[in-house]
C-alpha positions in Angstrom: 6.2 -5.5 9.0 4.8 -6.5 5.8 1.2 -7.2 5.1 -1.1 -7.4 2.7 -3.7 -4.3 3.3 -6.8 -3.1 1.6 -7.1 0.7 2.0 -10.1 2.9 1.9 -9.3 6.8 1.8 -11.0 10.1 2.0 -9.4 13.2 1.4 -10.4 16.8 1.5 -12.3 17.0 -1.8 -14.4 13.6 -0.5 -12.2 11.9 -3.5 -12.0 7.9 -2.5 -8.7 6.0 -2.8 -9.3 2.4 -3.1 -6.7 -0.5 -3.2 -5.3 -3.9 -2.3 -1.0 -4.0 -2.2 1.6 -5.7 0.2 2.7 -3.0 2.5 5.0 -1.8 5.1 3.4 -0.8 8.1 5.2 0.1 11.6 6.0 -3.1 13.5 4.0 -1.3 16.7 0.7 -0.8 14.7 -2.2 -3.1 16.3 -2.3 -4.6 12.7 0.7 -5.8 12.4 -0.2 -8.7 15.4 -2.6 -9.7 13.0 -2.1 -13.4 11.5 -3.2 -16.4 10.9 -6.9 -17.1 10.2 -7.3 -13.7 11.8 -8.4 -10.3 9.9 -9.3 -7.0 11.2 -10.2 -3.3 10.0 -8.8 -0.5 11.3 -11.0 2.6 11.2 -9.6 6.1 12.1 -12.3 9.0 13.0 -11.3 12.5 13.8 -13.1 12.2 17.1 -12.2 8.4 18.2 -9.0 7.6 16.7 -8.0 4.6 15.4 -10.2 1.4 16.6 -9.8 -1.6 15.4 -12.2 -5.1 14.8 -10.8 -8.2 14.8 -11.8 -11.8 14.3 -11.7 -14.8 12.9 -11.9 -14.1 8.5 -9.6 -16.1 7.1 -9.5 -19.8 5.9 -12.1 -22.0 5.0 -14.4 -22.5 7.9 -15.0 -18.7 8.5 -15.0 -18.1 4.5 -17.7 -20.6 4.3 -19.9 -18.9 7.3 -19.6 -15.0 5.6 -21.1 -16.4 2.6 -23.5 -18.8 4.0 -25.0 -16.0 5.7 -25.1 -14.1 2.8 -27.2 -16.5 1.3 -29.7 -17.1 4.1 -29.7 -13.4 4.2 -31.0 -13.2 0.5 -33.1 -16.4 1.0 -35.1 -14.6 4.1 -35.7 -11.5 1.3 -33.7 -9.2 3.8 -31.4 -8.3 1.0 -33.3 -5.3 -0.4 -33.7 -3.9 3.3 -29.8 -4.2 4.1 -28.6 -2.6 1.1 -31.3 0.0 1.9 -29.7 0.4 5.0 -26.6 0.9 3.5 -27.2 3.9 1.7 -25.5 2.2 -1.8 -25.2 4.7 -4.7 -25.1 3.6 -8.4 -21.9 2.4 -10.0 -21.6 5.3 -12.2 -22.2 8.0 -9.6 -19.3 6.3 -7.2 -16.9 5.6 -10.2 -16.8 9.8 -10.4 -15.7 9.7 -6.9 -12.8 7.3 -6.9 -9.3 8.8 -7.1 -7.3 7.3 -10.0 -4.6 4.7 -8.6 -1.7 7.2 -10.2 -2.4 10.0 -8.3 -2.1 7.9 -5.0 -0.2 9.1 -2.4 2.1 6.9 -0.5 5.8 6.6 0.7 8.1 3.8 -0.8 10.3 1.5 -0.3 12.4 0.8 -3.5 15.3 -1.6 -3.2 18.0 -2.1 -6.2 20.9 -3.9 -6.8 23.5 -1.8 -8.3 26.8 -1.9 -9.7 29.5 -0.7 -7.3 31.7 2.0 -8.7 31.6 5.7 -8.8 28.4 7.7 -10.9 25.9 5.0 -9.7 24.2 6.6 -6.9 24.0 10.0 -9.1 22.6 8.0 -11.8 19.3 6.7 -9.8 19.4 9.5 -7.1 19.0 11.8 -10.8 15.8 9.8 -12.2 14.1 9.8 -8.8 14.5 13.7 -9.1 13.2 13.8 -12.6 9.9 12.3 -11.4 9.7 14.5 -8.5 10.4 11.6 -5.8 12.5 12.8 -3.1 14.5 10.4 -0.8 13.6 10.4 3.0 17.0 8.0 3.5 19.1 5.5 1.9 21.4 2.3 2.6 24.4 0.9 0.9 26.4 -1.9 2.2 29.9 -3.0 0.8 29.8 -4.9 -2.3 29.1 -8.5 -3.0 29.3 -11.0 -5.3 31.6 -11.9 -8.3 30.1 -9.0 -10.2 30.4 -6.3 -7.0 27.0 -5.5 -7.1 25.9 -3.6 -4.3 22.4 -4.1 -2.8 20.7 -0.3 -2.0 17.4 0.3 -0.2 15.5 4.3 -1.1 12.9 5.2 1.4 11.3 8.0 -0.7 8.9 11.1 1.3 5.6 10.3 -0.1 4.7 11.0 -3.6 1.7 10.0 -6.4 2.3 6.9 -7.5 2.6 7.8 -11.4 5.7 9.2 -10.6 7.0 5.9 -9.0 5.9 3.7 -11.6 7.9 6.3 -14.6 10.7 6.2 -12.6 11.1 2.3 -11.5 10.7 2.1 -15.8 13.5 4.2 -15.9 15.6 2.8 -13.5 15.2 -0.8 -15.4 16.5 0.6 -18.7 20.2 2.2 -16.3 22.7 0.0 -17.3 24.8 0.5 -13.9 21.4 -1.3 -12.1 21.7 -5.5 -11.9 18.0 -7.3 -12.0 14.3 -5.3 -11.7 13.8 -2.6 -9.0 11.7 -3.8 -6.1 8.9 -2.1 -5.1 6.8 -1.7 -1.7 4.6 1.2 -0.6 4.9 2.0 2.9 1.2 2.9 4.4 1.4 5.9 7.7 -1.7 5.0 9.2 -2.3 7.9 11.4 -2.3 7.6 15.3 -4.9 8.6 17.9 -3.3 12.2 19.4 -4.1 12.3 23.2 
């Protein structure tokens, strides 16, 4: 299922990933049931798992109540206690700490409408080696079109997004390739282990 995810990670070296990106995520994931004017957060903790809050976030009558309280919040003077609360650091000590988006880890869907003759597939499968991306699986169906192009979808193993974004630049300039690669990342979020 495809959504539109912002992601939070830590990883062993307390390093923070931060970003917003459509994503793939495994139709029998709580979060993909999310829609509508609904939103929900999905935390996962070593000892509980994943859990999940969900509610009502989206559109303009729940917009309008987040920031309305936001504003009595300040009005009342409780905004110096809250961030208190929430143990904020300065900007410069957090920017340190955040993991640059090319060394992001993910898996990928890549789909990309080739021409169908002989060489092609060594052609791409050949730049996704030269960036270090290996494939977890392909799919090619006959050949279409006046032109016989073939549409072919790469599920790559994960790997740092700097090396996708060198290859997909490389596989726009292959003259066997019809059109712009598309690109989607595909987020594992883990599952509770009973």
């Amino acid at each position: 299922i495809l959504k539109l995810l912002a992601i939070g990670q830590k990883d062993k070296d307390n390093r923070v990933s931060l970003r917003v990106h459509p994503s793939f995520i495994a139709r029998d994931n709580p979060l993909a049931r999310v829609d509508g004017p609904f939103n929900a957060i999905s935390v996962f903790g070593s000892a509980v798992g994943q859990v999940m809050y969900y509610g009502r976030g989206a559109g303009m009558m729940p917009t309008a109540s987040a920031v309305v309280a936001d504003i009595i919040e300040v009005a009342l003077g409780n905004s110096a206690t809250t961030f208190r609360h929430l143990h904020l650091k300065p900007r410069s000590k957090i920017e340190s700490l955040i993991e640059k988006i090319g060394n992001c880890i993910s898996r990928f869907y890549i789909r990309v409408m080739c021409k169908d003759q002989a060489g092609v597939v060594a052609r791409w499968s050949k730049t996704l080696g030269d960036h270090q991306i290996s494939i977890s699986g392909a799919l090619q169906h006959e050949g279409i079109g006046p032109d016989n192009t073939v549409p072919v979808v790469i599920i790559t193993h994960p790997t740092q997004q700097k090396n996708i974004t060198a290859a997909l630049e490389e596989l726009e300039e292959l003259d066997v390739l019809r059109g712009k690669p598309v690109c989607i990342r595909i987020v594992d979020i883990p599952e509770d282990k009973d």
